[in-house]
C-alpha positions as CSV (number, residue, x, y, z in Angstrom):
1,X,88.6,168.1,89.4
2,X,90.8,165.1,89.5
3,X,90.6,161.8,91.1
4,X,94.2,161.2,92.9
5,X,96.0,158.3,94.5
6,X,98.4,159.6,96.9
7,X,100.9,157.4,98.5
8,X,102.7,158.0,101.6
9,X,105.8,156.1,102.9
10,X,107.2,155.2,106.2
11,X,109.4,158.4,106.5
12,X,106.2,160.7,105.5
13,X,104.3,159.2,108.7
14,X,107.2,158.3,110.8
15,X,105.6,160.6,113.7
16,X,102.5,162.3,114.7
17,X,103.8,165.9,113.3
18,X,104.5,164.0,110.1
19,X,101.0,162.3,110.2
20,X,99.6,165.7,111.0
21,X,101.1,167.7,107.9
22,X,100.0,164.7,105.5
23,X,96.3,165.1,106.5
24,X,97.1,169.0,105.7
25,X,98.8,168.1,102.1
26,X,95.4,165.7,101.4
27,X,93.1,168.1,103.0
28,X,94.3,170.6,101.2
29,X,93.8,168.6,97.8
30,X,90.2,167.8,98.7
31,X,89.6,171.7,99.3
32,X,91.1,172.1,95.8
33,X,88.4,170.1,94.4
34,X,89.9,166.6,93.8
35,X,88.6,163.7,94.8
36,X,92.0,161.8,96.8
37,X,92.0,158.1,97.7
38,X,95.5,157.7,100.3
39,X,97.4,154.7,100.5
40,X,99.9,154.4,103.6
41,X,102.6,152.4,104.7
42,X,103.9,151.6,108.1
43,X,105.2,154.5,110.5
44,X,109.0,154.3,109.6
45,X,111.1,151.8,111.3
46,X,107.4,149.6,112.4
47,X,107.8,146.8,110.1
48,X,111.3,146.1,110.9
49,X,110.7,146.0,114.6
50,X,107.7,143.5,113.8
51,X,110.0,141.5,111.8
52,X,112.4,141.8,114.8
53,X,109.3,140.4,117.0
54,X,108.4,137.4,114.9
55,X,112.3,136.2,114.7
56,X,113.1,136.6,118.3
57,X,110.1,134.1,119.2
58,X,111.1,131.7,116.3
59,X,114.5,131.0,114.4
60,X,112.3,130.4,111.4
61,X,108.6,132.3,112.1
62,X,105.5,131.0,109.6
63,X,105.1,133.2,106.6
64,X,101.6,133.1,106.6
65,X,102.0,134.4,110.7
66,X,104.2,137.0,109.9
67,X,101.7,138.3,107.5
68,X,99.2,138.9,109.7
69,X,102.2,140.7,112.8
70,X,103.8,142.1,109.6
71,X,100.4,143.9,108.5
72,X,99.5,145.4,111.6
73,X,102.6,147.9,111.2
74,X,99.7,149.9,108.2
75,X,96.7,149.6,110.6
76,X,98.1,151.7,112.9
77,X,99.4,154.2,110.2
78,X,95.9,154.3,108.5
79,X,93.9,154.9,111.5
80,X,96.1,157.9,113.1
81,X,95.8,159.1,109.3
82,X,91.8,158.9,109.3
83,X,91.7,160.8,113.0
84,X,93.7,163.5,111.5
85,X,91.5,164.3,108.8
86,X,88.4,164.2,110.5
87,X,90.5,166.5,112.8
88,X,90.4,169.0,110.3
89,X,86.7,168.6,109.2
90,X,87.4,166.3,106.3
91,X,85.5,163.1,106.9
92,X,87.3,159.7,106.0
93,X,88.0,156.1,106.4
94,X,90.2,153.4,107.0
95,X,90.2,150.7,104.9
96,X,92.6,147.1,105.5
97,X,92.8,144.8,102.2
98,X,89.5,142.9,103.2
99,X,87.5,145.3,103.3
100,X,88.6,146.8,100.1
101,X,89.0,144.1,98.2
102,X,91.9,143.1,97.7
103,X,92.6,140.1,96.1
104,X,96.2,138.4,95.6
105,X,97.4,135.0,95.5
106,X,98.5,132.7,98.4
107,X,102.7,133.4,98.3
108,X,103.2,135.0,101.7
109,X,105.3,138.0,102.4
110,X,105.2,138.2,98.7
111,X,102.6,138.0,97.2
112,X,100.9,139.1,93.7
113,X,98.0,141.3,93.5
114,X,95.3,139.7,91.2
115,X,91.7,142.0,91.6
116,X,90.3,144.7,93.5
117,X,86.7,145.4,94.0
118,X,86.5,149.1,93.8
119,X,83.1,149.7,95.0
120,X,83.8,150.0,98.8
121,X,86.5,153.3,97.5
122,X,83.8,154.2,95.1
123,X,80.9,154.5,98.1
124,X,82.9,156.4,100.2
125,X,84.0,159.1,97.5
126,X,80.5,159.5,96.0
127,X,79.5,160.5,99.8
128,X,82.9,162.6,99.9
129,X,84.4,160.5,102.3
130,X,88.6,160.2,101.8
131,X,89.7,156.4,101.9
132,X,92.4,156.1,103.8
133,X,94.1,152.6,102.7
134,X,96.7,149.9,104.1
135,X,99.6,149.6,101.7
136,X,101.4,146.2,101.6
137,X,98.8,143.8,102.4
138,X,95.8,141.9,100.4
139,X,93.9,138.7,101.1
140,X,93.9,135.2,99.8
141,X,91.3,133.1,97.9
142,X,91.3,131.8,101.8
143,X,90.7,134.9,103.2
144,X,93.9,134.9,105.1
145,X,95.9,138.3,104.9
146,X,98.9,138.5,102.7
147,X,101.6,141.1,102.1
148,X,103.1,142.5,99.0
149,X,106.8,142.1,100.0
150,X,109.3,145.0,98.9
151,X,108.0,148.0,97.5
152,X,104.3,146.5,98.1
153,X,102.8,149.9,99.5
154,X,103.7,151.7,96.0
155,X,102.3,148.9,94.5
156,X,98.9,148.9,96.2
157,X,98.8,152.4,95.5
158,X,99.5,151.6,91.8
159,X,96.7,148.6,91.9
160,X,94.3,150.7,93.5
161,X,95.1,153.6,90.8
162,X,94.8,150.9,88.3
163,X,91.4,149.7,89.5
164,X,89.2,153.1,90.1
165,X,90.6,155.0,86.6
166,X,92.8,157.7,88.5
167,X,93.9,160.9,86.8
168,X,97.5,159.8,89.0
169,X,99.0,158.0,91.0
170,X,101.1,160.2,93.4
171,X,104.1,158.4,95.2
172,X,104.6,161.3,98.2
173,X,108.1,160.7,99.5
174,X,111.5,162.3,101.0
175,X,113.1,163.4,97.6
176,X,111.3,165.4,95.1
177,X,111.8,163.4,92.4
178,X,113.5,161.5,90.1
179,X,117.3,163.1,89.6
180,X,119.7,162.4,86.9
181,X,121.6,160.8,89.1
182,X,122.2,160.3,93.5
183,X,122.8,164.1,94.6
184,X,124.6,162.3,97.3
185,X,127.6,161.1,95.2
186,X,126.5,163.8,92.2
187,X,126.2,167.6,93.8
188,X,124.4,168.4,90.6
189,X,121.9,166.5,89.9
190,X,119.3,167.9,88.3
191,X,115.5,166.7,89.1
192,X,113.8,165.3,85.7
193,X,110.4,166.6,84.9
194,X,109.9,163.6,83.0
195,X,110.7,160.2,82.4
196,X,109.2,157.0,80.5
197,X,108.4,154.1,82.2
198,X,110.4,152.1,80.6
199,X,113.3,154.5,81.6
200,X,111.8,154.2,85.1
201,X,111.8,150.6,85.7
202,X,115.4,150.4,84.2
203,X,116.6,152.9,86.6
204,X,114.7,151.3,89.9
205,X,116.0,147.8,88.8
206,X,119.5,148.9,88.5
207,X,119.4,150.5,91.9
208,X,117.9,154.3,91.8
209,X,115.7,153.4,95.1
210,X,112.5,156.2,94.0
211,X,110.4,153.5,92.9
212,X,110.5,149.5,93.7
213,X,110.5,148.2,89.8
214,X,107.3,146.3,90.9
215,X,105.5,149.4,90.7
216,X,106.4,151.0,88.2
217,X,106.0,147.6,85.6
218,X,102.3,147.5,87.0
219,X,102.0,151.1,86.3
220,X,103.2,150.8,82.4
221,X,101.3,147.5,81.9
222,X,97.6,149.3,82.8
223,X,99.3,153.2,81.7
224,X,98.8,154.8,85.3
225,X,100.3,158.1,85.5
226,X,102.6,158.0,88.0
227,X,104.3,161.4,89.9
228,X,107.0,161.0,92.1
229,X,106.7,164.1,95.3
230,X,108.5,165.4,98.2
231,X,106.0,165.0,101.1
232,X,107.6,167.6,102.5
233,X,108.0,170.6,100.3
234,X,105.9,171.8,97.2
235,X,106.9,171.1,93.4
236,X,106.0,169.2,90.6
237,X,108.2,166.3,91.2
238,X,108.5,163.8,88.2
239,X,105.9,162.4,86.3
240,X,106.1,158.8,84.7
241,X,104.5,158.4,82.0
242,X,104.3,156.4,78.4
243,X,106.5,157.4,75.5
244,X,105.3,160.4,73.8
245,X,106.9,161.7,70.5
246,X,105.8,165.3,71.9
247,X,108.7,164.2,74.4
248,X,111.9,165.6,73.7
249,X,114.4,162.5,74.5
250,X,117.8,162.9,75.9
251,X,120.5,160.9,74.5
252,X,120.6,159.4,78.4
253,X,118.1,160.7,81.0
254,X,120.0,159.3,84.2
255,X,122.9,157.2,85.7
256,X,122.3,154.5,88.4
257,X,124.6,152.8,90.7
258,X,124.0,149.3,92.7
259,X,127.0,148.9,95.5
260,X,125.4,145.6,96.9
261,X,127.0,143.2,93.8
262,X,129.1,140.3,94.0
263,X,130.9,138.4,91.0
264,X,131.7,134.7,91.3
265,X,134.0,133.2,88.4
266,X,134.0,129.1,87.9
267,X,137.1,128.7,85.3
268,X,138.1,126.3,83.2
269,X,134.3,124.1,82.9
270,X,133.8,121.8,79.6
271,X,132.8,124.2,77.1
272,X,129.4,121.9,76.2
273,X,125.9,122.8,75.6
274,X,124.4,122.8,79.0
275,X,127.2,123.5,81.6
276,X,125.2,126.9,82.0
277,X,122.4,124.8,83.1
278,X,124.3,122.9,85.7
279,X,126.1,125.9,87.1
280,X,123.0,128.1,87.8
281,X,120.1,125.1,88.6
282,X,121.5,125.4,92.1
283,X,121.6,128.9,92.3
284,X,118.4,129.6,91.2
285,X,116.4,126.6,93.4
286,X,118.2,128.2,96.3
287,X,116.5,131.0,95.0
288,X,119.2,133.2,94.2
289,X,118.9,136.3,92.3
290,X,121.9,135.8,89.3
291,X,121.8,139.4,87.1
292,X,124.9,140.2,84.7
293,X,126.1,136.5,83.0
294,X,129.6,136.5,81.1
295,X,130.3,133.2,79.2
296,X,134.0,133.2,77.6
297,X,134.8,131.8,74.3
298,X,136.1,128.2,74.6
299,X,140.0,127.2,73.8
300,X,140.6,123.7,74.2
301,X,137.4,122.2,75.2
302,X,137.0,124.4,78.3
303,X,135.5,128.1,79.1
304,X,135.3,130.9,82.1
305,X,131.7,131.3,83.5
306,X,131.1,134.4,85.5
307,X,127.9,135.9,86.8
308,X,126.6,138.4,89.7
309,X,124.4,137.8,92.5
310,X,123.9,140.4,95.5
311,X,126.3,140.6,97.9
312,X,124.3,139.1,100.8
313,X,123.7,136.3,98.4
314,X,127.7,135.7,97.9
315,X,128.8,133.0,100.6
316,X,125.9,131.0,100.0
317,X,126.0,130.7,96.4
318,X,130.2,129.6,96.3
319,X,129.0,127.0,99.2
320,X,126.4,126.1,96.5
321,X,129.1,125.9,93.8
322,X,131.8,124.1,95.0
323,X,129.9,120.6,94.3
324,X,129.2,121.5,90.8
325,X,132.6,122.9,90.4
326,X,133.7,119.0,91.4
327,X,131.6,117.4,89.3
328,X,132.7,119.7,86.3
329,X,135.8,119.3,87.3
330,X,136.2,122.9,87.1
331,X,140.1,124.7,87.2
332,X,139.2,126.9,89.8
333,X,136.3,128.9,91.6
334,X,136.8,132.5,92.7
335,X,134.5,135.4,93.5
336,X,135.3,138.9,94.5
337,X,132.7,140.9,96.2
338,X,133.7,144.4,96.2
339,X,132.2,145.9,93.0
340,X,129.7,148.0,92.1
341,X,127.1,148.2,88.8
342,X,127.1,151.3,87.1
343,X,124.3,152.2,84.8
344,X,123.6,154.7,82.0
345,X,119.8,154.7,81.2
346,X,117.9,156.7,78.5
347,X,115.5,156.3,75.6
348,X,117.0,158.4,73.2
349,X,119.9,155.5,73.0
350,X,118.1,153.6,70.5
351,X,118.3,156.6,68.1
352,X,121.7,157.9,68.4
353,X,125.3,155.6,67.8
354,X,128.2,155.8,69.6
355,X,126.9,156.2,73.6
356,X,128.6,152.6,74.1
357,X,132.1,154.3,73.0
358,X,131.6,157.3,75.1
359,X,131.0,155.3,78.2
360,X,133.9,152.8,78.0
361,X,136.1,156.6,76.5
362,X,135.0,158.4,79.8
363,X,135.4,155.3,81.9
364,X,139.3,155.1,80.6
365,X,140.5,158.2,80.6
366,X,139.5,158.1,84.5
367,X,141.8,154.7,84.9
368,X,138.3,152.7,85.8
369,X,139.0,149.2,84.5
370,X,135.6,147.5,83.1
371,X,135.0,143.8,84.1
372,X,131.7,143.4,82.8
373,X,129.3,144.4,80.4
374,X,125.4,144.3,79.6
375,X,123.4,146.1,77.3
376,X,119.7,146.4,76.1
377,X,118.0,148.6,73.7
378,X,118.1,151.7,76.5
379,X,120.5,151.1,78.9
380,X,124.0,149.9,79.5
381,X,125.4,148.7,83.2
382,X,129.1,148.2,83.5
383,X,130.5,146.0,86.4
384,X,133.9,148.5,88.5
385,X,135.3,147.5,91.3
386,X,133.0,149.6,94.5
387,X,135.9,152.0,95.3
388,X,135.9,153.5,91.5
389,X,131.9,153.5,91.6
390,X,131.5,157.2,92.9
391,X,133.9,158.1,90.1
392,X,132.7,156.4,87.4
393,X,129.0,157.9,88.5
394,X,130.0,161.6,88.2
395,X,132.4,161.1,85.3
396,X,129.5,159.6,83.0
397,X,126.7,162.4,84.4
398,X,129.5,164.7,83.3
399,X,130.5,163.2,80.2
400,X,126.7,163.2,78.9
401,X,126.0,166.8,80.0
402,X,123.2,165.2,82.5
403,X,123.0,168.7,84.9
404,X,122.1,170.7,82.0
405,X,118.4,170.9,81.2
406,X,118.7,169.7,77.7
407,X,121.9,167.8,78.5
């Protein structure tokens, strides 16, 4: 017998069928013998048409306002959840952040989970009750609600995991796992049966969408077991997990892609300590996520800065630039926002040489010029322009043997 997180997202209880064939999956793993606590998000689509709700009555709604309409999305989803089960004979409970516990800091809409008090979930499962609890939300020192932002359901269900000691932390979604790659752009993907965490959170950060990176850091920083599932169909899915030398490595376990990436160039700035400073301070206080940062090596007193922000962050951040460019007295200040970041991920880079040369080989003898570059000790994301990014995807799963199981 095992105690189980399960977490459910929006397109798991996006109707009542849906709802109804979740309560089966959980019933089901009670009648096996495990004890299941569930975490749910909003019914699919319900949070955006909140959002929609709170901007149509105010150009710029309070955050701490639109926490409370924003959270209301999960207390539907966790009480149609709760009737189900006890449809079935399985008694339960729903459970918002208060009455659970918990706890997060005061940054609305996205806020930081700090404690949970586990003995409301702990009751209810000594009396073989299911909690059923709202994803996404938490409650201030105040006691005002809060939400999680992005990803903040798999992230409660992490916490939560975290906090009562579960066997794992099941994230119950609409793939099956975590592939090599997007069967979308690659047909042959193949589904991993493992994968690190640290392999994890550099895929979801460089845009494999499984997992919000939030989650998975919380889940290697307290070693929660974490299993990626189709809510739909039966399998094994992918489990997360820590680093084991039992684990045999691949060379590269998968290849991520981010489309939404925008370059901005300032050229020709006084190569000086601290013109790095006065170009980003304005990006950053605006706050603008900056990623990849190329600085080139100065020729007569001046250098090229170039760096990467999202895409929907691009015409705000050159409006933010072109008074520093003055004040620089920079040559010029382009951008170009049609590219795409294209990732190869894996732990078994840090043993084996040459997997930089066979990614730049593979990436010219398919004509894909490279603009940027960034590496770490397990991954390395090159900058394309978007309308090689498909090809430069399946050319690198091919060119490390990805669909093959010990590719």
């Amino acid at each position: 017998m095992a105690l189980v997180v399960q977490k459910y997202g929006g397109t798991s209880v996006g109707s009542v069928e849906k709802i109804r064939a979740v309560a089966k999956r959980v019933a089901d793993a009670r009648d096996a013998g495990h004890k299941v606590i569930v975490v749910l998000s909003a019914m699919a689509g319900e949070t955006d048409r909140l959002q929609d709700l709170g901007s149509a009555v105010s150009a710029r709604p309070a955050a701490e306002e639109m926490d409370v309409l924003l959270a209301s999305g999960e207390q539907a989803s966790i009480a149609l959840l709760a009737i189900a089960l006890k449809d079935l004979g399985h008694p339960s409970r729903s459970y918002l952040a208060h009455q659970v516990g918990i706890r997060t800091d005061a940054d609305h809409q996205r806020a930081r989970i700090e404690r949970i008090d586990t003995s409301a979930l702990r009751e209810s499962l000594a009396a073989g009750v299911t909690p059923v609890v709202a994803g996404f939300q938490g409650i201030d020192g105040s006691g005002r609600l809060t939400t999680l932002g992005r990803g903040g359901s798999d992230t409660t269900a992490v916490a939560v995991a975290a906090a009562v000691e579960a066997d794992e932390c099941q994230i119950c979604t609409d793939v099956d796992g975590v592939c090599t790659a997007d069967p979308r752009i690659v047909a042959d993907a193949r589904r991993l049966d493992h994968i690190t965490f640290e392999e994890m959170f550099e895929l979801a950060s460089l845009g494999s969408r499984v997992l919000h990176p939030r989650s998975v850091e919380f889940a290697g920083k307290y070693a929660v077991p974490l299993r990626v599932l189709s809510s739909f169909a039966t399998g094994g899915g992918t489990l997360i997990t820590v680093e084991s030398e039992s684990m045999e490595q691949p060379i590269v376990s998968g290849i991520a892609h981010a489309r939404d990436e925008a370059k901005i160039t300032m050229s020709g700035v006084p190569d000086v300590p601290g013109v790095a400073s006065k170009i980003l301070g304005p990006v950053g206080r605006a706050p603008i996520e900056v990623d990849m940062i190329v600085q080139n090596t100065g020729a007569d007193g001046l250098t090229d800065f170039t760096f990467t922000v999202k895409r929907g962050d691009y015409a705000r951040t050159l409006e933010l630039l072109q008074p520093v460019g003055g004040e620089l007295g920079a040559r010029s200040i382009s951008g170009d926002d049609q590219i795409a970041k294209v990732s190869v991920v894996g732990v078994g880079m840090r043993s084996h040489a040459g997997v930089a040369m066979r990614v730049f080989d593979t990436l010219a003898a398919e004509n894909i010029n490279i603009q940027m570059i960034s590496t770490s000790e397990i991954k390395i994301s090159v900058v394309v322009a978007e309308r090689y990014m498909e090809l430069a995807v399946r050319a690198l799963h091919g060119a490390f043997e990805l669909s093959e199981p010990n590719g």
